[in-house]
C-alpha positions as MATLAB code, in Angstrom:
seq = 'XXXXXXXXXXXXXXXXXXXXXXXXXXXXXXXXXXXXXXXXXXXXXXXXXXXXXXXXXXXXXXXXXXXXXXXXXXXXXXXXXXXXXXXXXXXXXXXXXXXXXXXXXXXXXXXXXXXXXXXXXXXXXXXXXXXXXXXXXXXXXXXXXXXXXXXX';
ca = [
      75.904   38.295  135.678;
      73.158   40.864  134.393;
      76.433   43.745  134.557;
      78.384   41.706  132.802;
      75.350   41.341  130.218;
      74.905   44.933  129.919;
      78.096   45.301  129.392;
      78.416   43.389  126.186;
      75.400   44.798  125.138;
      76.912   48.372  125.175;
      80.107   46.914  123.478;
      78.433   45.119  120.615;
      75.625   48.583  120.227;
      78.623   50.964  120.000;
      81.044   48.830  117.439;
      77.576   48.566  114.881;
      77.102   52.803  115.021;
      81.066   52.663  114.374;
      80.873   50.294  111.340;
      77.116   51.957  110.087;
      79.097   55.002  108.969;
      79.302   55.104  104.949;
      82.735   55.352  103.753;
      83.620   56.278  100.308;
      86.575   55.401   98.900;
      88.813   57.700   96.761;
      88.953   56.634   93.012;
      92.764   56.413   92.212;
      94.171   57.861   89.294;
      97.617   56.681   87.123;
     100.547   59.322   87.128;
      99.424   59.514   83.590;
      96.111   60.872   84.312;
      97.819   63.160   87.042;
     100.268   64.767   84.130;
      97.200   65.334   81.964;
      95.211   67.480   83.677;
      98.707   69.470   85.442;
      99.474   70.352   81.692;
      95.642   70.722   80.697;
      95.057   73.013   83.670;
      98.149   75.160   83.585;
      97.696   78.641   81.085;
     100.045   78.652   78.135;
     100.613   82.306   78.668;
     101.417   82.261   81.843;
     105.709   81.993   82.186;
     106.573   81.484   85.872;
     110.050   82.191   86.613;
     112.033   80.172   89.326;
     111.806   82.653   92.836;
     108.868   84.659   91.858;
     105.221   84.673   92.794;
     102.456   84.385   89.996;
     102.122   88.423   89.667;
     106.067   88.846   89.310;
     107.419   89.659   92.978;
     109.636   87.762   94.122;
     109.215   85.168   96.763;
     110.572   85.941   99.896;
     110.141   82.599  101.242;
     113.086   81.616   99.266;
     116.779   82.412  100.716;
     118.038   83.969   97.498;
     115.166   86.415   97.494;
     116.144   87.345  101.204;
     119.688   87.985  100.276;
     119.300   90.394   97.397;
     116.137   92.619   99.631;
     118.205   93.050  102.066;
     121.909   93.729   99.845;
     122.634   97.317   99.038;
     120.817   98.931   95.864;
     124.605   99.296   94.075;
     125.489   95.769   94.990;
     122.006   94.429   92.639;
     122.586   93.397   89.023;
     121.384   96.044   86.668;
     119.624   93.471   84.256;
     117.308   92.081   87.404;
     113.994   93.883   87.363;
     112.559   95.936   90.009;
     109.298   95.807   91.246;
     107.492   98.995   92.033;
     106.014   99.521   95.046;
     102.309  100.221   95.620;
     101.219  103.085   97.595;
      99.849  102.386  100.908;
      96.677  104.493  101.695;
      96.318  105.917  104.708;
      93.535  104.463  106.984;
      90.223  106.629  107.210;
      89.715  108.397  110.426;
      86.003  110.259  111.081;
      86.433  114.028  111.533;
      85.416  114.540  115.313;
      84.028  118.181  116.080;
      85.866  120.278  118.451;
      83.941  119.901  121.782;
      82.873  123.317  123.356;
      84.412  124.170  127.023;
      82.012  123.803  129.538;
      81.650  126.759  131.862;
      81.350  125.621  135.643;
      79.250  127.715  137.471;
      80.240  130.432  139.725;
      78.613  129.329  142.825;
      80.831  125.956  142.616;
      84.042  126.404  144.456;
      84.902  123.141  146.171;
      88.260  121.804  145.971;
      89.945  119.731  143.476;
      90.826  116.838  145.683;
      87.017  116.417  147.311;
      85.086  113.084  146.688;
      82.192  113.596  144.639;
      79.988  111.328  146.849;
      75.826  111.385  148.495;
      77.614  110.233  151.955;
      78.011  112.603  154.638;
      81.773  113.803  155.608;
      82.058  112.870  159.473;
      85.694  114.212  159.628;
      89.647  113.335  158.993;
      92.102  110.652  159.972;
      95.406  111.122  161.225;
      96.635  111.239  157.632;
      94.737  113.691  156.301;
      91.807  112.227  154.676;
      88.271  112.771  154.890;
      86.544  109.969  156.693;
      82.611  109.677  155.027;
      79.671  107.957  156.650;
      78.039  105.906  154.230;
      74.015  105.111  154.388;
      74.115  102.012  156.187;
      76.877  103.462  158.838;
      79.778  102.492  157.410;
      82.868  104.736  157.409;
      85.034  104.957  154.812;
      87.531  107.204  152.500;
      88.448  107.975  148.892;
      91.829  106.473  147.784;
      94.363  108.436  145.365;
      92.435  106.559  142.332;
      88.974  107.241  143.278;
      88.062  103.896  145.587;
      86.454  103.250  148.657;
      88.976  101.946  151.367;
      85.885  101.094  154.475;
      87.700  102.121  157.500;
      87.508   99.665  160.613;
];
């Protein structure tokens, strides 16, 4: 009985937040009104032509507009006008200095291939590899991209 109780309760408390909300209704206006400010709000100067976009491009939403882009330039009326391109810019890079080589020293003549590592080398594998004895004791070698591969 008291669940059921409760459970009204909750009901009746979350349908009074719903209908607490303000609402404000929309004041309608007559076609009339509509027309009025359209014409009141649209520039007398301003002569849109059907297919073009306020600054004289054409709009290549339209189908029409697709069509003559893509025709040849001898196949285009010679009356239409032609809308100049702007340049692009190019982006802006920052000048980077040329770096200065860096002279190893002499005394340096390991190979290439070894693993720059802290372990000690304890030997190969059957394959070639050197086998290094990390400082906890495990054993382990460098794969072809640089990673450990523990050895069991």
């Amino acid at each position: 009985m008291k669940k059921i109780i409760i459970a009204i309760a909750i009901l009746f408390g979350t349908v009074g937040f719903v209908h607490a909300q303000a609402t404000t209704t929309a004041t309608k206006t007559t076609k009339k009104e509509k027309k009025a400010k359209t014409t009141a709000a649209a520039p007398a100067t301003t002569v849109q032509t059907k297919g073009t976009k306020k600054d004289g491009t054409p709009d290549m939403r339209l189908k029409a507009n697709k069509v003559k882009a893509t025709a040849p330039a001898a196949a285009a009326p010679a009356a239409a006008p032609m809308a100049t391109a702007k340049p692009v810019k190019a982006p802006k890079t920052k000048a980077v200095p040329a770096a200065a080589p860096i002279a190893k020293p002499a005394t340096q003549a390991a190979p290439a291939t070894a693993a720059k590592t802290a372990d000690k080398a304890i030997g190969t594998d059957a394959k070639g590899r050197t086998i290094y004895q990390g400082p906890r004791g495990g054993k382990y070698y460098i794969d072809k991209s640089g990673n450990k591969e523990y050895v069991k």
